[in-house]
N, C-alpha and C positions, 0 to 999 in steps of 0.2 A: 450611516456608513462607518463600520469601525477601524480600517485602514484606507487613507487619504495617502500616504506619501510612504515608498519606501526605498533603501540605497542597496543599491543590488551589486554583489559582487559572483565574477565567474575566475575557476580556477582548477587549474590541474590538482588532484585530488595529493597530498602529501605521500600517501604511501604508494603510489602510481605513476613518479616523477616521467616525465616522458612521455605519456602517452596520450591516446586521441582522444582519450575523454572527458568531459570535464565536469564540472560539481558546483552550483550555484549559493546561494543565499540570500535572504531577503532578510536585509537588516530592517525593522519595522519603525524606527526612530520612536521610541520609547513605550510604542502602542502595544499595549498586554494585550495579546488574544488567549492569554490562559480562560477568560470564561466562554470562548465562541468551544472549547475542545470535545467539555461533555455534547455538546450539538455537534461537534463532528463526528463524535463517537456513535450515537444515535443513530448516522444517516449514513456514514461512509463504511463500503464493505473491507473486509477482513484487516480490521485496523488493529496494531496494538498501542494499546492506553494505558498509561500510568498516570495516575491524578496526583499522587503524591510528587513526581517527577519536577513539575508536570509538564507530560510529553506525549507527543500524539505522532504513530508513524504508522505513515500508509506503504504499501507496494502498490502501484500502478504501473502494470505490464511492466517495465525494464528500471524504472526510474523507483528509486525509494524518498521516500519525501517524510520528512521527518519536522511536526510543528514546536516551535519551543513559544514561549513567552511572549520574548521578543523578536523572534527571528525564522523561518521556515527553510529549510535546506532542501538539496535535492540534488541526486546525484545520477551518474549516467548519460550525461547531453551528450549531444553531439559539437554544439558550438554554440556560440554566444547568443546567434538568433534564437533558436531552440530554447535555451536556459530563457533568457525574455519571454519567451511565448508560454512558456509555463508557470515560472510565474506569475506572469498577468494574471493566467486562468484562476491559481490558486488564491489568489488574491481578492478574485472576484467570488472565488466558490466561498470563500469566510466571509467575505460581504453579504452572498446571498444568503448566506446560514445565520449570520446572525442577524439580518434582516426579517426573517422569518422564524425567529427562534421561538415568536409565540404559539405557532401548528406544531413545534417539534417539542419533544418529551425528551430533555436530557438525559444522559446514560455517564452515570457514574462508574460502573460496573469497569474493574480492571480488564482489560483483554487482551492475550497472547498470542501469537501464530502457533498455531501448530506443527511439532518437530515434522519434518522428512520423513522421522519413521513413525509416530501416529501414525500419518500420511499413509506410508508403505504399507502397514499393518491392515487397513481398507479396502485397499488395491487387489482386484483379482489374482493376482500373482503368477499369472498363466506366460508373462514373458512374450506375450503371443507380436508385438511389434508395429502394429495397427496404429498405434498413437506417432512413433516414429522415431522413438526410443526404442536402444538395444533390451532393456531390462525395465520393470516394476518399479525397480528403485532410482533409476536416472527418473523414469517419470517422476516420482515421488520429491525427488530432489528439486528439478525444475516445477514441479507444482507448488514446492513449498516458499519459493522466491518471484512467483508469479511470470515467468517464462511459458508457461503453458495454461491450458485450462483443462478442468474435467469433461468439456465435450469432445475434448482430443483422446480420448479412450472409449471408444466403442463399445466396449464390455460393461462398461457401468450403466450401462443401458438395458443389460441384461435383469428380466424381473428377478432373478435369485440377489441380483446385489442391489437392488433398491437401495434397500436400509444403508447398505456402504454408501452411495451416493446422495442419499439423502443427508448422513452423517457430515459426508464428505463438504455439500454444500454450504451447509452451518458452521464448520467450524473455517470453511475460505471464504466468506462473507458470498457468496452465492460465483464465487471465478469458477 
């Protein structure tokens, strides 16, 4: 187990004085998860990784989680229970990763999200409203922050846009 103990603070995010939402961290008490990262990068979808950083941040649906060193952020709760229960989770997902990191083939490999408009540029273009976005590019926007998924567009299901969707799935770790 490479995390036993951590001090968790929750807090209204600084640039967001006031409002409902709030923003976690797991202070690790000295414990380096810098080597569990390339094993996270290996196995967690559309992650961006900087080894030299070194920093490992995911989007999961609404929440950005962000691994450092010594410490794992996360932002977006709803309140204190929430930020706990996530957390925990994360806590135990480095647990289990680097439990098993001898089945897993670390990944060094830097990797970026892809802009909005990559994104856009994919994207049928048709406008058509099906997903339940006004436009191509709201979708493209909310797909790029993980707000949505590509099964919420119909048309990429269309055999002419394969290759778009196929595209599409590699570079948003399969959302």
């Amino acid at each position: 187990m490479l995390i036993k103990k951590y001090d968790l603070e929750v807090f209204t995010p600084p640039c967001e004085p006031g409002a409902a939402r709030f923003a976690a961290k797991a202070h690790l008490n000295k414990v380096n998860i810098t080597p569990v990262l390339p094993y996270l990068n290996a196995t967690l979808p559309g992650v961006d990784y900087n080894p030299a950083a070194p920093a490992l941040r995911w989007k999961r649906g609404r929440h950005t989680i962000v691994f450092h060193p010594f410490e794992i952020a996360i932002s977006n709760m709803d309140d204190r229970a929430q930020a706990e229960g996530e957390i925990r989770e994360l806590i135990e997902l480095i647990n289990r990763t680097w439990e098993g990191r001898a089945q897993i083939e670390p990944n060094e490999t830097v990797r970026q999200r892809p802009s909005h408009l990559v994104i856009f540029k994919l994207l049928p273009g048709t406008n058509c409203k099906l997903c339940g976005e006004p436009t191509c590019y709201n979708f493209a926007l909310k797909l790029t922050v993980g707000l949505v998924n590509l099964s919420c567009c119909p048309a990429l299901a269309e055999p002419d846009l394969r290759s778009a969707h196929t595209q599409l799935q590699e570079m948003l770790g399969g959302r």
